[in-house]
KEKE-3310 file (N, C-alpha, C; in steps of 0.2 Angstrom, whole numbers, plus 5000, padded with zeros to 4 digits):
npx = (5069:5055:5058:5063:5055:5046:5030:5015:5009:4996:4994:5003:4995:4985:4989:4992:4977:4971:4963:4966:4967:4974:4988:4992:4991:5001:5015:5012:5017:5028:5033:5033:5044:5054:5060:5069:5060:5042:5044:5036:5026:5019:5001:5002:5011:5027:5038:5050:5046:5051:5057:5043:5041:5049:5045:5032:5034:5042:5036:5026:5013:4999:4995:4976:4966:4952:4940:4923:4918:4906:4901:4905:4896:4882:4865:4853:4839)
npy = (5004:5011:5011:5000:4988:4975:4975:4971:4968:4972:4981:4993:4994:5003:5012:5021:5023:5014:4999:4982:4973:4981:4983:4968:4969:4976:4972:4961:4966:4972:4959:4954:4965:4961:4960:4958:4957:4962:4949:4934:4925:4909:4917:4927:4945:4953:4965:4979:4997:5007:4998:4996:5008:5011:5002:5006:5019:5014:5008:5015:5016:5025:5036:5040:5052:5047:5052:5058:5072:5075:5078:5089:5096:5107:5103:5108:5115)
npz = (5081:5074:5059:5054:5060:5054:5043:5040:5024:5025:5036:5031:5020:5028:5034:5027:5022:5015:5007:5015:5003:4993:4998:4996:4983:4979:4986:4977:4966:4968:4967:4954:4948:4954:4964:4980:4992:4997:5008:5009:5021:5027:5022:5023:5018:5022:5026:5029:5034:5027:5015:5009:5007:4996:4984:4983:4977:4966:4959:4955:4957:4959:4971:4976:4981:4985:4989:4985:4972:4972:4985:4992:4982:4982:4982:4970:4970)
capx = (5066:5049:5055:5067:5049:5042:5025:5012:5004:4989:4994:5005:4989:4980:4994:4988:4970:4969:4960:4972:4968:4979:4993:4993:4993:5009:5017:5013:5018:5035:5035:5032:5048:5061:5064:5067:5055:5043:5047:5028:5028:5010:4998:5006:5018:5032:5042:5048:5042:5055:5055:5039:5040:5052:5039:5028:5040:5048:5030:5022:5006:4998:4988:4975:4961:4944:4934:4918:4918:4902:4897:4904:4891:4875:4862:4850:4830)
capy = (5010:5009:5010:4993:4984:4974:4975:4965:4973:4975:4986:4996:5000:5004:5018:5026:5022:5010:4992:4977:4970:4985:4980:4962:4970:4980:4965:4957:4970:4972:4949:4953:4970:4955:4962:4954:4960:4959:4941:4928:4920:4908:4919:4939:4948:4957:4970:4986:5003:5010:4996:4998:5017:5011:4999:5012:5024:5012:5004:5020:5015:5031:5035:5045:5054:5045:5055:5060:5078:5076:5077:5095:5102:5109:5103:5115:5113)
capz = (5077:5067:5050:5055:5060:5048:5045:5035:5017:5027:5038:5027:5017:5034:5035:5018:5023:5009:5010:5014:4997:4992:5001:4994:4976:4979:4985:4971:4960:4969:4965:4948:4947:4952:4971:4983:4997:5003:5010:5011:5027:5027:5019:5024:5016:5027:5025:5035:5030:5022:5010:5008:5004:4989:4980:4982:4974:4962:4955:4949:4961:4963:4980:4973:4985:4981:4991:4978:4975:4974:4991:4993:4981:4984:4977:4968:4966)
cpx = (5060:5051:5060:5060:5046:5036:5023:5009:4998:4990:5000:5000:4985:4983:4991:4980:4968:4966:4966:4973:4976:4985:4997:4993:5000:5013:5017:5016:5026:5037:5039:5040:5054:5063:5060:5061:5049:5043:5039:5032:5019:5007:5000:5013:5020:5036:5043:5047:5045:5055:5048:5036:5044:5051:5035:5030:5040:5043:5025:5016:5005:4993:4985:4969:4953:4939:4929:4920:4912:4898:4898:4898:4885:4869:4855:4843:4827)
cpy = (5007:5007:5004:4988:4981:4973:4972:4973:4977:4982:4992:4999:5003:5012:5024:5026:5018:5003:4986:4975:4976:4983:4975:4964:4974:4976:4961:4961:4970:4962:4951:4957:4967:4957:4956:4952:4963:4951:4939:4926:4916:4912:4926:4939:4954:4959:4976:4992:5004:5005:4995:5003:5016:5006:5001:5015:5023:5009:5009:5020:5023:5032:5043:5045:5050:5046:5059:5069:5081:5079:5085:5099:5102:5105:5109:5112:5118)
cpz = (5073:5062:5051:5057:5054:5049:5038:5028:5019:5030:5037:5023:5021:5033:5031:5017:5018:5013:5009:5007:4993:4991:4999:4986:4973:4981:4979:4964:4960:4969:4958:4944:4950:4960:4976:4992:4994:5003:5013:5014:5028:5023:5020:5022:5019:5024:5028:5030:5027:5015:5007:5003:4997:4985:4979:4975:4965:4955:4950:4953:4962:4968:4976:4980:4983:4983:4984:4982:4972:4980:4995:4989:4984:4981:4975:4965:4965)
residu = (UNK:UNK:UNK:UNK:UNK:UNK:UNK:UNK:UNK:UNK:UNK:UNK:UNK:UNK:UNK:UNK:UNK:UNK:UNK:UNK:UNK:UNK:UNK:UNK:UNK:UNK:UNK:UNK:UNK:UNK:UNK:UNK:UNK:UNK:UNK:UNK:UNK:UNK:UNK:UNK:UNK:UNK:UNK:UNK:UNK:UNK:UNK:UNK:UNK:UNK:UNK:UNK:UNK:UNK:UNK:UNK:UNK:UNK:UNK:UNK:UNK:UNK:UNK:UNK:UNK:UNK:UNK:UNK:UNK:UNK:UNK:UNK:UNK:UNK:UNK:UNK:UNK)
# end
């Protein structure tokens, strides 16, 4: 099954259209909240999605829209 798959930080913030760095800062953040996952192998951190979806969750991180909303208005001369 997919949510048994482990996948890297990177591509865990791909998911959510976020930049790797992202990824690698929710990892760090689930180091720092004493869990045990995700698990460093070399330089990536792994973990399957579901625990992923509850570091998310657990950490407060919010995924906000960063689209400008600028770019809908008009401009006006």
């Amino acid at each position: 099954m997919e949510e048994d798959r482990e996948m890297t930080a990177k591509e865990f913030a791909t998911l959510y259209g976020k930049h790797g760095s992202w990824g690698t800062r929710l990892a760090k953040k689930a180091r720092e909240m004493g869990k045990l996952y995700p698990r460093k192998r070399g330089h990536y951190w792994f973990a399957t999605r579901s625990e992923w979806e509850a570091i998310l969750k657990e950490s407060g991180i919010q995924l906000r829209d960063r689209r400008s909303y600028r770019k809908n208005e008009k401009k006006e001369d």
